[in-house]
C-alpha positions as CSV (number, residue, x, y, z in Angstrom):
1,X,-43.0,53.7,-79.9
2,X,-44.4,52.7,-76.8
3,X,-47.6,54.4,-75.5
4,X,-49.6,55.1,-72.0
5,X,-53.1,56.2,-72.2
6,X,-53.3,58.7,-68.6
7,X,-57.0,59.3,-67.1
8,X,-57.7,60.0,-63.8
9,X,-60.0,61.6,-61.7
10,X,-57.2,63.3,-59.0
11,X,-55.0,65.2,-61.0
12,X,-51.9,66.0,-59.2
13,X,-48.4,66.6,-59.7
14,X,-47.5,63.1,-59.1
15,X,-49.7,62.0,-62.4
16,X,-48.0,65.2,-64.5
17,X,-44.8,64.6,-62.9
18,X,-45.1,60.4,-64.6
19,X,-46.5,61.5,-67.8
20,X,-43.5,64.0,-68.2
21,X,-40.7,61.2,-67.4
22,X,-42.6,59.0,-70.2
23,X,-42.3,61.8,-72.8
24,X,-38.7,62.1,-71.8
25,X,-38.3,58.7,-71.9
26,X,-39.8,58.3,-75.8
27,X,-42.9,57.1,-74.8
28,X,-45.8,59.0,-76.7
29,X,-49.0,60.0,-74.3
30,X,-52.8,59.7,-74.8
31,X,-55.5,60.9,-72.9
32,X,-58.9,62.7,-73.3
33,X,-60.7,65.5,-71.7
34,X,-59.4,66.8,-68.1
35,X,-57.2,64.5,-67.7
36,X,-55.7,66.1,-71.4
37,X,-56.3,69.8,-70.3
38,X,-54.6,68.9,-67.4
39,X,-51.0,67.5,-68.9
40,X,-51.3,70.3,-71.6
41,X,-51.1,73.0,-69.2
42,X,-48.2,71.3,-67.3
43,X,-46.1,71.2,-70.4
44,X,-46.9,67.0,-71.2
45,X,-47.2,66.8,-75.1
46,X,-50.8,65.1,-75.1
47,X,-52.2,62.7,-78.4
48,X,-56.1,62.9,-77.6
49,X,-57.8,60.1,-78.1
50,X,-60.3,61.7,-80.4
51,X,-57.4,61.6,-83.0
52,X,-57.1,57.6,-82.8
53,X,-60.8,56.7,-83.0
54,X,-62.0,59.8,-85.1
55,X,-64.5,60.0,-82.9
56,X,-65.3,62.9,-80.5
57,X,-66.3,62.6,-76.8
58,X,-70.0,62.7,-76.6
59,X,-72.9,63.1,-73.9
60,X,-70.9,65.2,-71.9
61,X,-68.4,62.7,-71.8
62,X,-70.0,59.7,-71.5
63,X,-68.6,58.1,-74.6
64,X,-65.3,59.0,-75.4
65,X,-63.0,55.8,-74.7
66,X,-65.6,53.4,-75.5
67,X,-64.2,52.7,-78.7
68,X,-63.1,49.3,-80.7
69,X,-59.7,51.6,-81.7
70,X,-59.3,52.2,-78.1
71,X,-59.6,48.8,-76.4
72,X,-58.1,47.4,-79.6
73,X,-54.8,48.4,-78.4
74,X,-55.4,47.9,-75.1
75,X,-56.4,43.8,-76.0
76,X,-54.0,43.6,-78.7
77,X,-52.4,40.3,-78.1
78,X,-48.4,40.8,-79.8
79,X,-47.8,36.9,-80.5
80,X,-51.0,36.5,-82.7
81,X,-50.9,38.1,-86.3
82,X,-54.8,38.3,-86.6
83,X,-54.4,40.5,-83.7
84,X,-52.4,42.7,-85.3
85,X,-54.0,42.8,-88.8
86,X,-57.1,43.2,-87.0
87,X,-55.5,46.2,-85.4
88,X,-54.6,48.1,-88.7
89,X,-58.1,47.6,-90.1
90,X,-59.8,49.5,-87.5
91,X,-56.6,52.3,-87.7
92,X,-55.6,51.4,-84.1
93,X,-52.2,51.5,-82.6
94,X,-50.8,49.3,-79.6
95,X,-51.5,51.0,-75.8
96,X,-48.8,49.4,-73.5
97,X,-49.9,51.3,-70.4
98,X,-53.0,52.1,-69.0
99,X,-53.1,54.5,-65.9
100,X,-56.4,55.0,-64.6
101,X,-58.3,55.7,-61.2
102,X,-62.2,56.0,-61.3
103,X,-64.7,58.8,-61.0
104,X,-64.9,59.1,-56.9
105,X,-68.7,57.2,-56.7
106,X,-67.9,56.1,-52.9
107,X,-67.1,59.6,-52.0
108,X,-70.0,61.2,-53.6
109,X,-72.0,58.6,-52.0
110,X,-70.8,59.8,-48.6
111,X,-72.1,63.6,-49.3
112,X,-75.0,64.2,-47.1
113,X,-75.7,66.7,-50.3
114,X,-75.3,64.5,-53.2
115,X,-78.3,63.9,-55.3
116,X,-79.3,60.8,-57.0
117,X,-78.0,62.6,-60.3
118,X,-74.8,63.4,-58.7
119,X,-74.7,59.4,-57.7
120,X,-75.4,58.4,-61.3
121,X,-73.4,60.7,-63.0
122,X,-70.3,58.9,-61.2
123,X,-70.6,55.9,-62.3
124,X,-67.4,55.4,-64.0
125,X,-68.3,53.2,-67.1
126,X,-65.0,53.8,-69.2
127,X,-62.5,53.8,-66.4
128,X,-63.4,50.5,-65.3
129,X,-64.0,48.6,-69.2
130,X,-60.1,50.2,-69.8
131,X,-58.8,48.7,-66.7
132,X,-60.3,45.0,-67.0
133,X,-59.0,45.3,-70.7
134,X,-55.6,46.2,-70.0
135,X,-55.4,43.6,-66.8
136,X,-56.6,40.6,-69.1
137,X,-54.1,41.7,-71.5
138,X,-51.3,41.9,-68.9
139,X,-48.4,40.0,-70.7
140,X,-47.9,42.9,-72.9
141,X,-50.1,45.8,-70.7
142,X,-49.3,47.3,-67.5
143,X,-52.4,48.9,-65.7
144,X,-51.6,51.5,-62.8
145,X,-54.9,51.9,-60.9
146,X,-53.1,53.5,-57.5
147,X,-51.3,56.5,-57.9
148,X,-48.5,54.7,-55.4
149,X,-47.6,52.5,-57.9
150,X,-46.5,54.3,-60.7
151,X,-43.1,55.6,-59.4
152,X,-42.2,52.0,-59.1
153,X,-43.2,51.7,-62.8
154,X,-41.6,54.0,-63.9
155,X,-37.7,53.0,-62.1
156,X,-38.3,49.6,-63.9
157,X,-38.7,51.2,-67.2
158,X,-35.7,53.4,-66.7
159,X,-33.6,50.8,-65.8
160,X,-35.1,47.6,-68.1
161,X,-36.6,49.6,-70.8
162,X,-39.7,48.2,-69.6
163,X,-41.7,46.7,-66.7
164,X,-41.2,43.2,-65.6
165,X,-43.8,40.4,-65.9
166,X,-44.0,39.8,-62.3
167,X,-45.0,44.0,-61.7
168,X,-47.3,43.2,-64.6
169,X,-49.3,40.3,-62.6
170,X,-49.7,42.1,-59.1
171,X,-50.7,45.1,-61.1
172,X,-53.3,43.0,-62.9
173,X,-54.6,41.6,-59.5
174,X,-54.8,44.9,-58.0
175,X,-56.8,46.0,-60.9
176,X,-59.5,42.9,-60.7
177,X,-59.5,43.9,-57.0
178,X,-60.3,47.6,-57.7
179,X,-62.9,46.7,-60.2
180,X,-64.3,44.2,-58.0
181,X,-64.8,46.9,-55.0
182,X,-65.9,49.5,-57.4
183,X,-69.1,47.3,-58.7
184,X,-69.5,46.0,-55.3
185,X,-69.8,49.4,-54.0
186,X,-72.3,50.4,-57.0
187,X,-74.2,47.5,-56.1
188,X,-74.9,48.0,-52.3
189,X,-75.6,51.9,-53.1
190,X,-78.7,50.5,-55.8
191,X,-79.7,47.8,-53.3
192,X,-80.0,50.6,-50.5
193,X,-81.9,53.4,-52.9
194,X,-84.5,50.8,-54.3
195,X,-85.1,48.1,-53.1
196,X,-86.9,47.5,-49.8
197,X,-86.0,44.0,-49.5
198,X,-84.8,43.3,-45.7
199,X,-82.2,41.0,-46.6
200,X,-80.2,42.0,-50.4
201,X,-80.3,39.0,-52.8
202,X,-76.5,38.9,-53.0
203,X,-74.4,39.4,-50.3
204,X,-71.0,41.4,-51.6
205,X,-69.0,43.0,-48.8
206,X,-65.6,44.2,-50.2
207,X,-62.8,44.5,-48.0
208,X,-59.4,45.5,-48.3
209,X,-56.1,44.1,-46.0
210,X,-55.2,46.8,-43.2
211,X,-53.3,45.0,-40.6
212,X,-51.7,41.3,-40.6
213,X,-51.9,40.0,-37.0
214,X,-49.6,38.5,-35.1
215,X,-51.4,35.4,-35.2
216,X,-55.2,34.1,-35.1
217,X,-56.6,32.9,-31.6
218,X,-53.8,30.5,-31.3
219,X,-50.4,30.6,-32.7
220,X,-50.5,28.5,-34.8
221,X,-53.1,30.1,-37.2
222,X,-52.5,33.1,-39.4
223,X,-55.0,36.1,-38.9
224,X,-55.4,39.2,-40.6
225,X,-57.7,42.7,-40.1
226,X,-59.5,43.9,-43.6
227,X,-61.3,47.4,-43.6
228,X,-65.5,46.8,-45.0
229,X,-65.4,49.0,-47.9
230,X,-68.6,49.7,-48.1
231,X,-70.3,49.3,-44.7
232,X,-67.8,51.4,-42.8
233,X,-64.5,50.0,-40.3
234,X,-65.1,50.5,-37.3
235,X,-61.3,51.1,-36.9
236,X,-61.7,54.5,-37.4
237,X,-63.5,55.0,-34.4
238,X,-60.9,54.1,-31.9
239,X,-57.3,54.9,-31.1
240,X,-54.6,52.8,-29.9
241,X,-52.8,55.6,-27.7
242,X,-50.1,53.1,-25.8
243,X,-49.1,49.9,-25.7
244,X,-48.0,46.7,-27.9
245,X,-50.5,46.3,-31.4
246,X,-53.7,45.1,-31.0
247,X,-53.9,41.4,-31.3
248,X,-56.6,38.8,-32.7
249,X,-58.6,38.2,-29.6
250,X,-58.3,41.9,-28.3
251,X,-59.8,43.1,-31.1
252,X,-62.9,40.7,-30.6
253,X,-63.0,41.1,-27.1
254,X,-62.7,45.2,-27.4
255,X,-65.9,45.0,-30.0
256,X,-67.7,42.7,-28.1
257,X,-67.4,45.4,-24.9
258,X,-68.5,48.1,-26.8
259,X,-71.4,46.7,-27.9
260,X,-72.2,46.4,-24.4
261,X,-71.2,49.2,-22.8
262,X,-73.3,51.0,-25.6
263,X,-76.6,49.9,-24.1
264,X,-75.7,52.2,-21.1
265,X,-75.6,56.1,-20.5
266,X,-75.1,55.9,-17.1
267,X,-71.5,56.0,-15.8
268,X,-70.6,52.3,-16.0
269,X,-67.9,50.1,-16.2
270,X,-67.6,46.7,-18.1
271,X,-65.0,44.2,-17.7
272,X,-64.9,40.9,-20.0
273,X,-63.2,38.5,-20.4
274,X,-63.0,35.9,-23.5
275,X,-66.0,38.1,-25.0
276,X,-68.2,37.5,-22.3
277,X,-68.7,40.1,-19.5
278,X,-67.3,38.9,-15.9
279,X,-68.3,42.2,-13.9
280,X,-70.6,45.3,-14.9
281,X,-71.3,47.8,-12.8
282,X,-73.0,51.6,-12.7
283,X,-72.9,54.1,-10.7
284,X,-73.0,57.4,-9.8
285,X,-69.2,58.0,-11.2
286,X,-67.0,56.1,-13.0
287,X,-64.4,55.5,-10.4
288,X,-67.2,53.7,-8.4
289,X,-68.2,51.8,-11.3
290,X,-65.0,50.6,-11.6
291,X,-64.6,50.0,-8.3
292,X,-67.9,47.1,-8.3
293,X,-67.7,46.0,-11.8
294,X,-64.1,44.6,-10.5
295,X,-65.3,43.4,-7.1
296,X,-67.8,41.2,-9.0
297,X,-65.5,38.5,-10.3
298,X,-61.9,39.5,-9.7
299,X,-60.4,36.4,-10.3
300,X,-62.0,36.3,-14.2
301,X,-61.1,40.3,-14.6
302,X,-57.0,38.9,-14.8
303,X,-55.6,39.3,-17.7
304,X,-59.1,40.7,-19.2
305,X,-60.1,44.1,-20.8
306,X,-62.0,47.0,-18.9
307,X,-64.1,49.4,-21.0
308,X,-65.5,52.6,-19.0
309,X,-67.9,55.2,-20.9
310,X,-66.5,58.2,-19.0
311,X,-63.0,59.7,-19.0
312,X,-60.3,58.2,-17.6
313,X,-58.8,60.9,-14.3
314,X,-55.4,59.8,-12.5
315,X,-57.2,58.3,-9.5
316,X,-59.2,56.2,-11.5
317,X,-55.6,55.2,-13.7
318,X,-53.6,54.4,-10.3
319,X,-56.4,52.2,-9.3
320,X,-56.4,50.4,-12.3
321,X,-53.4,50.3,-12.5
322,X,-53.0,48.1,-9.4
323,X,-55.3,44.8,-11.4
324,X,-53.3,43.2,-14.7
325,X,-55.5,44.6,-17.5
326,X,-54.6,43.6,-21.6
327,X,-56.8,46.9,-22.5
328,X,-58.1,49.9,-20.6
329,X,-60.5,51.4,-23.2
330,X,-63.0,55.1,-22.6
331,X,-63.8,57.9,-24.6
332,X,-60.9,60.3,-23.4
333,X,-58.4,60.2,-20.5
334,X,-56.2,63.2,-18.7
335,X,-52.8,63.3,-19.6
336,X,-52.0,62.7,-15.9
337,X,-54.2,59.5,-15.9
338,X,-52.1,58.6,-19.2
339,X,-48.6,58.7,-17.5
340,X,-50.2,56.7,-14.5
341,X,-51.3,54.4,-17.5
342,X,-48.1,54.1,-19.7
343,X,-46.2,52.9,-16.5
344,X,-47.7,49.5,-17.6
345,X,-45.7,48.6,-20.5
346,X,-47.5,45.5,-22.1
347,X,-51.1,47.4,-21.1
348,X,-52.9,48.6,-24.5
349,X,-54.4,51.9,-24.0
350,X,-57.8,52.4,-26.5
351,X,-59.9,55.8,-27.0
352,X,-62.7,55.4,-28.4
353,X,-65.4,57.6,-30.2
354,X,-69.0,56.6,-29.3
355,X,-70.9,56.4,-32.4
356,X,-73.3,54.0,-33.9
357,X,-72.8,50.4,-34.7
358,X,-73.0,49.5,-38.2
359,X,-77.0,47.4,-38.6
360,X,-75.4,44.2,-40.0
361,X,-72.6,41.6,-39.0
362,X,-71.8,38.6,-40.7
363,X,-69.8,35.5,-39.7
364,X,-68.3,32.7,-42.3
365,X,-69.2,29.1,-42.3
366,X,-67.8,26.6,-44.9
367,X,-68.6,27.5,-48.1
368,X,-70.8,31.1,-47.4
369,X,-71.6,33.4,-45.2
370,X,-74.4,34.0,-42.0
371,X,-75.3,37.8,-42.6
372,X,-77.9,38.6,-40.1
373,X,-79.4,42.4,-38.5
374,X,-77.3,43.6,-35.1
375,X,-79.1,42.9,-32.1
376,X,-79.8,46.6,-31.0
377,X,-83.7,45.8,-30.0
378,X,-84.3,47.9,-26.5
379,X,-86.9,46.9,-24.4
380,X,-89.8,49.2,-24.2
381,X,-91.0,49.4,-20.3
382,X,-95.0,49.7,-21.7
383,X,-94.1,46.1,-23.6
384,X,-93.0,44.2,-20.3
385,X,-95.6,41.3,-18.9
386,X,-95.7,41.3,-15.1
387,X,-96.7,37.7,-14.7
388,X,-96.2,37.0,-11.2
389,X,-96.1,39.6,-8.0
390,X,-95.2,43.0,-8.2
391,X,-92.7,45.1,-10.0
392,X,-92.0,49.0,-8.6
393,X,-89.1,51.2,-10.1
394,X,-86.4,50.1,-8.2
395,X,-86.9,46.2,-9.6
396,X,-87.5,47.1,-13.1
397,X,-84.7,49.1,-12.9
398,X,-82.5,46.3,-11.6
399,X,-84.3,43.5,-14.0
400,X,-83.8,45.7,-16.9
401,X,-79.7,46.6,-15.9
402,X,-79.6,42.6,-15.6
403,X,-81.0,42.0,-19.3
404,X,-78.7,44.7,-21.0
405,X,-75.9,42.7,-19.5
406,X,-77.5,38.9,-20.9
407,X,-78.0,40.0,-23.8
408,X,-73.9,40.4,-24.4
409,X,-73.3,36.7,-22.9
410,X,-72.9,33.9,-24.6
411,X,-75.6,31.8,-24.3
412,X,-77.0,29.6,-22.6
413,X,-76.5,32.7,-20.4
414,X,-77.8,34.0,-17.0
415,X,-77.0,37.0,-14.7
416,X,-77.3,37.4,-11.5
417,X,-77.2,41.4,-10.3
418,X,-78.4,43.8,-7.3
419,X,-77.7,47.0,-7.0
420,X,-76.5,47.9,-10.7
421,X,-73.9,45.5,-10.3
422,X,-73.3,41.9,-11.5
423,X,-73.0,39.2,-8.8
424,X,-72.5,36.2,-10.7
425,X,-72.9,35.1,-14.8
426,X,-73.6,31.8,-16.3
427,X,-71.9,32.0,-19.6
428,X,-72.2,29.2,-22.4
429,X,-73.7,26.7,-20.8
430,X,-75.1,23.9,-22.8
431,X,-78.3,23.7,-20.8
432,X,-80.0,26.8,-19.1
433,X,-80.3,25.3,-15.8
434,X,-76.2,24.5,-15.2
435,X,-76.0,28.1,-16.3
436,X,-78.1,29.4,-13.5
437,X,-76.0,26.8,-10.9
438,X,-72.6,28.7,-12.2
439,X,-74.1,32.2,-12.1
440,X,-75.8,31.6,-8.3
441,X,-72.4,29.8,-7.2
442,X,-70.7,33.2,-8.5
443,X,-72.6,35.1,-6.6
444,X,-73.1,33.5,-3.5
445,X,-74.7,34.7,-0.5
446,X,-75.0,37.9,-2.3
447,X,-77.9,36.5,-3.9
448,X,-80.0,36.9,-1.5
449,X,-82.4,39.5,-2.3
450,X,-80.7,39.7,-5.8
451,X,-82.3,39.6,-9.3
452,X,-81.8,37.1,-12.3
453,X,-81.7,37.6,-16.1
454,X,-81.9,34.9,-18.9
455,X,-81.3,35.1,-22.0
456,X,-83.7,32.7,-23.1
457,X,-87.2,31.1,-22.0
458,X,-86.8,28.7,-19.1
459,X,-88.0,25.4,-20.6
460,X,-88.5,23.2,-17.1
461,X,-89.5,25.1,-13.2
462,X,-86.3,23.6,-12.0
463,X,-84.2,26.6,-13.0
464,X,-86.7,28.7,-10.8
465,X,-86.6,26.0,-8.0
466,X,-82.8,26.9,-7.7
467,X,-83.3,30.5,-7.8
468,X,-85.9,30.3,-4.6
469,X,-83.2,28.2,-2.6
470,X,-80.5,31.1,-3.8
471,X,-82.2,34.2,-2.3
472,X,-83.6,35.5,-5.4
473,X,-86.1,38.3,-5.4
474,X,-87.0,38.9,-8.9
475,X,-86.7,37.3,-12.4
476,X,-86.7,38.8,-16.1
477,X,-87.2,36.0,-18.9
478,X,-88.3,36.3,-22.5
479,X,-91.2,33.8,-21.8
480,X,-92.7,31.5,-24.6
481,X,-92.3,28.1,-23.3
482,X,-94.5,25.4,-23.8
483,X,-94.0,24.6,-19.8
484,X,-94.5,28.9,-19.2
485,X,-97.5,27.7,-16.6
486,X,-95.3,25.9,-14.5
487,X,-93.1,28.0,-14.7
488,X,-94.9,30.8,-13.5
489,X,-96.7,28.6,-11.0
490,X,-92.9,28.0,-9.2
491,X,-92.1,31.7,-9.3
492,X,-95.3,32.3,-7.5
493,X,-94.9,29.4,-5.0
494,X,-91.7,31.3,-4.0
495,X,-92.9,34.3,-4.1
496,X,-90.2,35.2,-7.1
497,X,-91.7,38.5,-9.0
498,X,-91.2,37.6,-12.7
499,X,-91.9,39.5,-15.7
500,X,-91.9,38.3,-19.5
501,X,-89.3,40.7,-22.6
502,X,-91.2,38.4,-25.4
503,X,-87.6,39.1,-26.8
504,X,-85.2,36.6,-26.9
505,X,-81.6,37.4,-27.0
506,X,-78.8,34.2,-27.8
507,X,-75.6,34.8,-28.8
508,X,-73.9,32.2,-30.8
């Protein structure tokens, strides 16, 4: 007789609906406590575990399947006779199906009201010990772990008499996998409740396939989106409303725009283009922001991707409408602006929910991973160093737009703004003063009057030299160089106001 041991923590109709096609089908069915109740009452014929082991479910069921008669059969290895004398002596009987999903820990978890008893207390500790058994033992044991997966069980035993080797092995995998997230889950829940550690001993960040991609950066390399199973996806926050799927590089250009346009609560408008930002802009309304973020580089902003933090009305869609955009991304449009949008048939259309970053991010490297805190630091006004001239409102106001905007370039990176409004960025650059020569060429006579943002301390005066000769009025800098004297004796020859973050921003 062949048998399937059933527990699971969702019971549905789907689970009774298998358990009564394996009675029908000869096979004999185990379980133990709701899961048991549960087929009784919709008419399965139910062998409780407690019968095979002699032992009953104790500790409020706590122990109940962890029993040498239970995994016995669930191990038992058909071409080895030990195995199956071994069997008999501890009155076991072979287990050719294991179905089991675990107590729901990462839901719990998620409860704003769950106690640390309520945590501990789902902790599956059985579920998971049945599942690695029956995986390992896969030649003779299939293990259902997904609910989705047991019709197609069950239409290979109807029609073989049993499941095939090849269901058995991705059934196995799937189960390591499940396992694998499960512990990993357990783990980073521990690590967050006790121990204070900035940075966790081991880094395990589960993550599950949700979308192959078309392709990688290029075409010639494969690419793939996986959904963080325990930090969050930040998927769920966003909406693809129109247009083709989402691609490789839209997806890290769209993420690396709404980190920036999160630094502003003003109506503004970000345009970027190969993750870095080529116009920025706020205003009063978003249509004006719009409006300047694209007059500051429009020959970058082709082909790039504009993210605007107010809704989207149909003047603002016709104008935009008249640039080639991949992405037009904001937390809501009219359903006016959206038939003005879908006109463009190859444009993607993103909403977008505004809600907090996740406080980690990670990147690979051969052979391990960089895991390192988000850069959400805001500068506090009381914390800025005035160390040359004179800084009113109006120029912190317009040093301080130019910083949020460096901080999201790549560095070496410089910005050149007036007005709430980007002139001219330096992006990449692998010294600090051809950055500043790209970012004043960009902005051209406009910088007269205009102010300047690095990234990163200037380590020679030369950058400031340049500056003078551009028109600038004012410069924000981290500070911290060994050369900071002369560099503050430049600005002050010039007559350039300059004040010191002591916060350093690159981006790698």
């Amino acid at each position: 007789m062949k048998r399937a041991l059933i527990s699971v923590s969702r019971k549905t109709q789907e689970v009774a609906g298998f358990a009564r096609d394996l009675e029908d089908l000869g096979w004999e069915v185990l379980s133990t406590g709701g899961t048991a109740d549960f087929l009784k009452n919709q008419g399965v014929e139910v062998r409780l575990v407690e019968e095979i082991t002699g032992f009953p479910s104790i500790m409020d069921g706590r122990v109940k399947t962890l029993h040498p008669a239970i995994f016995a059969g669930v191990l038992y290895d058909r071409l080895k006779e030990n195995h199956g004398r071994d069997l008999q002596k501890v009155m076991a009987v072979p287990v050719d199906l294991v179905f089991v999903t675990f107590y729901p820990f990462d839901e719990v978890v998620r409860r704003h009201d769950a106690t640390l008893d309520d945590i501990i207390e789902n902790i599956d500790i059985g579920g998971p010990s049945l599942v690695r058994a029956a995986a390992k033992n896969f030649r003779f044991v299939t293990v259902i772990v997904d609910e989705k997966d047991a019709q197609e069980v069950l239409k290979e035993i109807k029609k073989r008499g049993e499941v095939s080797e090849e269901t058995r092995k991705r059934l196995a995998v799937k189960a390591f996998a499940t396992t694998a997230i499960y512990d990993s889950t357990v783990y980073n829940t521990f690590w967050g409740l006790f121990m204070d550690h900035e940075i966790p001993e081991y880094f395990i960040n589960a993550a599950r396939l949700e979308l192959p991609l078309r392709y990688g950066e290029n075409p010639h390399q494969k690419a793939a989106l996986y959904r963080s199973v325990q930090t969050g996806y930040i998927l769920d926050r966003i909406e693809k409303i129109w247009g083709r799927e989402l691609s490789y590089n839209n997806l890290v250009d769209f993420f690396s725009g709404y980190s920036l346009i999160q630094e502003f609560n003003e109506p503004t408008a970000v345009i970027l283009k190969h993750t870095n930002p080529c116009g920025v802009a706020s205003r009063s309304g978003i249509f004006d922001a719009y409006i300047e973020a694209l007059d500051a580089d429009p020959v970058s902003a082709f082909g790039g991707i504009v993210i605007l933090n107010r809704e989207v009305d149909e003047e603002l869609a016709r104008k935009l409408n008249e640039h080639f955009l991949e992405i037009v991304a904001a937390p809501s449009f009219t359903e006016p602006a959206l038939e003005v949008l879908r006109k463009k048939k190859n444009r993607r259309i993103i909403k977008y929910l505004e809600v907090e970053e996740e406080n980690i991010e990670f990147r690979s490297v051969p052979g391990g991973v960089l895991l390192q805190e988000r850069d959400k630091s805001l500068l506090e006004r009381e914390k800025l160093e005035v160390v040359t001239g004179e800084a009113d409102a109006r120029t912190l106001e317009e040093l301080l737009f130019a910083f949020k905007v460096v901080k999201h370039v790549k560095s070496n990176a410089i910005v050149v703004s007036k007005n709430m409004k980007t002139l001219g960025i330096g992006a990449g650059q692998m010294n600090r003063v051809k950055a500043v020569e790209i970012a004043l060429k960009n902005a051209g006579e406009k910088a007269k009057g205009a102010f300047l943002a690095s990234d990163a301390f200037f380590p020679f005066p030369d950058s400031i030299e340049l500056a003078s000769s551009a028109g600038i009025k004012a410069i924000i800098q981290p500070g911290g160089s060994i050369r900071d004297s002369e560099v503050i004796e430049m600005a002050e020859k010039h007559g350039i106001t300059m004040i010191f973050t002591h916060m350093r921003h690159f981006r790698h």
